[in-house]
C-alpha positions in Angstrom: -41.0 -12.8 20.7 -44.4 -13.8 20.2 -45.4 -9.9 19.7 -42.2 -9.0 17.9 -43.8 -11.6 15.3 -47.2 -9.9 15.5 -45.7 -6.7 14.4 -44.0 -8.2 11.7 -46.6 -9.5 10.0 -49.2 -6.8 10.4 -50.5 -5.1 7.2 -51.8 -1.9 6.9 -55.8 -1.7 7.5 -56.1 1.8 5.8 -53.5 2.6 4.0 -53.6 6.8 4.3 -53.5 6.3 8.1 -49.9 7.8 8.8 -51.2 8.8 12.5 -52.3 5.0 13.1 -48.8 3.5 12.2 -47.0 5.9 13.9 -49.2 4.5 17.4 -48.3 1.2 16.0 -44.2 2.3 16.2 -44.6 3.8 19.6 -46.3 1.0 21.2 -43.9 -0.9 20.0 -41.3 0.7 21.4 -43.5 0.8 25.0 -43.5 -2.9 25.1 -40.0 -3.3 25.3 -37.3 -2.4 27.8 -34.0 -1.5 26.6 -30.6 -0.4 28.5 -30.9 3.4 27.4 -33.9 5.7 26.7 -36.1 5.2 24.0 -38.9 7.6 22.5 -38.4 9.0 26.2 -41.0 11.5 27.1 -38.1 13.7 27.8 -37.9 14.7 23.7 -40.3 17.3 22.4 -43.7 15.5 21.7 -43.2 17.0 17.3 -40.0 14.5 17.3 -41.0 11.4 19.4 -42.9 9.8 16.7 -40.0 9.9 14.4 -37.9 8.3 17.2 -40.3 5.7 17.7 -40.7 4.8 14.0 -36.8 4.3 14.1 -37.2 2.2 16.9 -39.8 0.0 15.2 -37.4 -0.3 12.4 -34.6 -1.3 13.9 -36.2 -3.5 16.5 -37.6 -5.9 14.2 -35.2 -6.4 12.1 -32.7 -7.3 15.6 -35.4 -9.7 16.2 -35.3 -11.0 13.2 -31.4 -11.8 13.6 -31.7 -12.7 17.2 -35.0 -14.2 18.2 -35.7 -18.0 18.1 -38.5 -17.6 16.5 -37.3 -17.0 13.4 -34.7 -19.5 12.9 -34.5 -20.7 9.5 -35.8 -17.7 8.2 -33.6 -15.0 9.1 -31.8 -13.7 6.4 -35.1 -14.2 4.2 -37.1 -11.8 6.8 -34.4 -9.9 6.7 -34.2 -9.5 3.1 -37.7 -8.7 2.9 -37.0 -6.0 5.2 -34.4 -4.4 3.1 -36.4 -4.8 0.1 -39.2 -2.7 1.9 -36.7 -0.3 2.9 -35.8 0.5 -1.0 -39.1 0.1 -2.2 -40.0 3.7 0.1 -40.7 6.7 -2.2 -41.4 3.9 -4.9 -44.8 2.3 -4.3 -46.9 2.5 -1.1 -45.9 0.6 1.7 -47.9 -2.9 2.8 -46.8 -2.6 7.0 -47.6 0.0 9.2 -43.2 0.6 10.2 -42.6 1.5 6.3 -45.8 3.8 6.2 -44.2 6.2 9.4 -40.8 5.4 8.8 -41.9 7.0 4.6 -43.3 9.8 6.4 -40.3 10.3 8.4 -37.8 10.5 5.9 -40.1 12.7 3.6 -40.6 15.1 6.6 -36.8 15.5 7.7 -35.3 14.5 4.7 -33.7 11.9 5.8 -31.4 9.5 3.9 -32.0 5.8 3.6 -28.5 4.7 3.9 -28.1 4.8 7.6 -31.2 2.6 7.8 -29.7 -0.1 5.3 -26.1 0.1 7.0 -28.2 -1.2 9.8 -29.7 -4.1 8.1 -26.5 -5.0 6.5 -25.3 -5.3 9.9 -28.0 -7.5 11.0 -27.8 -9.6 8.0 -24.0 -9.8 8.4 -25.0 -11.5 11.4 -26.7 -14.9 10.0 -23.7 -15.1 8.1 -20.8 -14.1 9.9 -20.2 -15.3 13.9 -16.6 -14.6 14.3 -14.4 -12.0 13.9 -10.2 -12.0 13.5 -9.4 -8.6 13.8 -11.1 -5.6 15.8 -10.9 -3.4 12.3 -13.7 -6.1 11.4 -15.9 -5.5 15.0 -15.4 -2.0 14.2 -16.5 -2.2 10.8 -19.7 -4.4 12.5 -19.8 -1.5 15.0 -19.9 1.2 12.4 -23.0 -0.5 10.5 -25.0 -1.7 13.7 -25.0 0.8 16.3 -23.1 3.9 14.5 -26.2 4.9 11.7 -28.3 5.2 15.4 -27.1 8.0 16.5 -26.8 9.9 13.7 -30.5 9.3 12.6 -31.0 10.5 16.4 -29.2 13.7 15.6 -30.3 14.0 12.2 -33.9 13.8 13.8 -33.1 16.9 16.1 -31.3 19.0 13.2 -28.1 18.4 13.7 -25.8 17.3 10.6 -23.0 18.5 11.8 -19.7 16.4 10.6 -17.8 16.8 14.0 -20.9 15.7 16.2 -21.4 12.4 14.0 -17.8 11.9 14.9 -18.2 12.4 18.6 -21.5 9.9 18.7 -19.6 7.5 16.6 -17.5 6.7 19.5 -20.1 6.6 22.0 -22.3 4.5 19.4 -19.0 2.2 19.1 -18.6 2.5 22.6 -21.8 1.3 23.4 -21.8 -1.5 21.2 -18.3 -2.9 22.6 -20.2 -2.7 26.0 -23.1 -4.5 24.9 -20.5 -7.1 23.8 -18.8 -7.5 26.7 -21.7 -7.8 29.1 -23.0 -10.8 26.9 -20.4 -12.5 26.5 -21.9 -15.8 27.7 -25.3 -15.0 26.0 -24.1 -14.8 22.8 -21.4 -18.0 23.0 -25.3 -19.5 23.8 -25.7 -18.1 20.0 -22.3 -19.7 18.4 -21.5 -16.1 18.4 -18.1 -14.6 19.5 -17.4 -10.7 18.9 -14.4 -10.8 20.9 -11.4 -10.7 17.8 -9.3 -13.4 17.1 -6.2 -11.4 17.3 -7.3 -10.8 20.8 -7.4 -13.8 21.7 -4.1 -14.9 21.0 -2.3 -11.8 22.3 -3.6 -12.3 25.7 -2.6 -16.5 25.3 -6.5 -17.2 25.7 -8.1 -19.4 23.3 -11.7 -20.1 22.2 -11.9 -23.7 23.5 -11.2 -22.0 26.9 -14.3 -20.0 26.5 -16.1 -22.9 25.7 -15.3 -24.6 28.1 -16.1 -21.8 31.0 -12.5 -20.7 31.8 -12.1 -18.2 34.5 -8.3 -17.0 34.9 -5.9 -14.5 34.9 -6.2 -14.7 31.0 -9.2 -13.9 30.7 -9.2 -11.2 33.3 -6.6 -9.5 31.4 -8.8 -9.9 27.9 -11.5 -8.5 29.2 -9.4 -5.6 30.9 -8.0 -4.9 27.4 -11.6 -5.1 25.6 -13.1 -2.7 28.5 -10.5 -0.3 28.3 -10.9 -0.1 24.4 -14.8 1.2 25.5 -13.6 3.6 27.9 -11.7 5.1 25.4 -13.9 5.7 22.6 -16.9 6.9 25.3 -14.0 9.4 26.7 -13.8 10.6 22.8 -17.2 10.7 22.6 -17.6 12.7 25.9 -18.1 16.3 24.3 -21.0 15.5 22.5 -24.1 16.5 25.3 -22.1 19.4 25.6 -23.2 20.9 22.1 -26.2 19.5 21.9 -29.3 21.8 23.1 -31.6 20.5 26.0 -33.5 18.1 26.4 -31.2 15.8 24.0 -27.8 16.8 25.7 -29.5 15.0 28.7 -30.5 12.0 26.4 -27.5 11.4 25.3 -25.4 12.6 28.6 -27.8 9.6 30.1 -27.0 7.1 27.6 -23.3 8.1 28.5 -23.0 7.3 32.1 -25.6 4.1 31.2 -22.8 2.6 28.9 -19.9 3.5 31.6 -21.8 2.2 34.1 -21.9 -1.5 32.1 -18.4 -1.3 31.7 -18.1 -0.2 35.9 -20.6 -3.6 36.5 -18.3 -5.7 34.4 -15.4 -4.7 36.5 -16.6 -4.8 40.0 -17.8 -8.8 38.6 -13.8 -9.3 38.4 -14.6 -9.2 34.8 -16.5 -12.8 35.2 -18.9 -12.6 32.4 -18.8 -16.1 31.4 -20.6 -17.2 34.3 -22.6 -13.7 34.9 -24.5 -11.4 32.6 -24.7 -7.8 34.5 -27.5 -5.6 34.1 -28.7 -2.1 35.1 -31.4 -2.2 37.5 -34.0 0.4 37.6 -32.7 1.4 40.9 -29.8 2.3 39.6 -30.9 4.6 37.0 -31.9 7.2 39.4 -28.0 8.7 40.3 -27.3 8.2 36.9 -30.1 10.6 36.0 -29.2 13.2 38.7 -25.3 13.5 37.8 -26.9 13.8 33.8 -29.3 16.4 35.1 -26.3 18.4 36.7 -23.7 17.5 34.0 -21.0 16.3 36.0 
């Protein structure tokens, strides 16, 4: 994207101005529309910054893996990225992400590992575009969307060995979703998450993705893949439960969001090479009540 590019190359104009970049981070994360909250308004206004400067981080860099705009460069921008990253506490940062995301880990105390399991992830992916087993797409899962949610807790407080547990399943959980809901956007990509091993258990093959077969076969793959989701956002499920208002209703939010992919899917007949489901704004709004009410 044309501003995702923008962003990337901005430099710092004063290079003390911490407020500045941190207004940089959040419109950011204002000019993009994602599945599940992000910096929502719902999180007390001392944390949303920090949120928002995580956002910033991570968006780019899943730009720079995903967007056409950077093909060619990918890993390289990448790279730089992760080289930024390290540099943090070591000599002043040149773009406007580094400066709030500095302040951010100085301020919570924060480590920097989550952040580069996230670009290792990202960076696995100009490299990597198939996977044999599902220990490897849950290795993927445990660098890409797993570091998330514990940054999120770690942002509210919480370091709690158990409650990383439970949002590693929902992270997980949320990742296999994503996976299965673009299916057909990323075989666009030459990407295919869904595991080799998979595959052949269920007598499916990747020529018959390619080539746009619908069947009983599939039907049953996907069924398998879904129920493997259900699963880990049923493990998951305590988590809003010991978490203190207003994040229990984040997360209990992002909860029923992810289910609710894996209900779309479903009611589809589990068609998602021809379709790509999607929450509508519409249907956010019972989502939010049975999350305000905790059923």
């Amino acid at each position: 994207m044309a501003g995702t590019l923008k962003a990337y190359e901005a430099k710092l104009s004063a290079p003390g101005d911490v407020a500045g970049a941190y207004r940089f981070c959040q419109d950011l994360a204002d000019g993009h529309y994602e599945n599940f909250p992000v910096a929502s308004l719902l999180l007390p206004k001392r944390l949303r910054r920090h949120v928002a400067a995580l956002y910033a981080f991570a968006r780019v860099a899943d730009d720079f893996s995903d967007e056409p705009e950077y093909e060619g460069v990918r890993r390289e921008r990448l790279l730089e990225w992760r080289s930024m990253l390290a540099d943090l506490g070591r000599r002043p940062p040149a773009h406007p992400i580094f400066l709030a995301l500095g302040e951010t880990l100085r301020e919570l105390d924060l480590p920097k590992e989550p952040f580069d399991d996230l670009l290792s992830a990202f960076i696995q992916d100009t490299e990597k575009n198939r996977y044999a087993t599902f220990a490897e797409v849950a290795d993927y899962c445990r660098r890409s969307a797993n570091p998330v949610g514990r940054i999120v807790l770690m942002i509210h407080g919480y370091r709690d060995a158990e409650l990383f547990e439970y949002s590693d399943a929902i992270c997980t959980g949320l990742q296999l979703a994503n996976f299965w809901q673009d299916v057909s956007v990323d075989l666009k990509k030459d990407r295919i998450y869904i595991p080799g091993e998979d595959f052949k258990a269920h007598g499916y093959s990747e020529a018959d993705l390619r080539m746009g077969v619908y069947n009983e076969r599939f039907k049953n793959l996907m069924k398998f893949e879904l129920s493997r989701a259900r699963a880990l956002f049923e493990r998951g499920r305590p988590l809003p439960g010991k978490l203190r208002w207003p994040l229990s209703l984040e997360i209990r939010l992002t909860w029923y969001g992810g289910m609710r992919i894996l209900k779309l899917i479903h009611q589809l007949d589990f068609d998602t090479i021809r379709t790509r489901p999607t929450l509508k704004k519409r249907e956010w709004i019972p989502l939010v009540a049975r999350a305000l009410v905790g059923t």
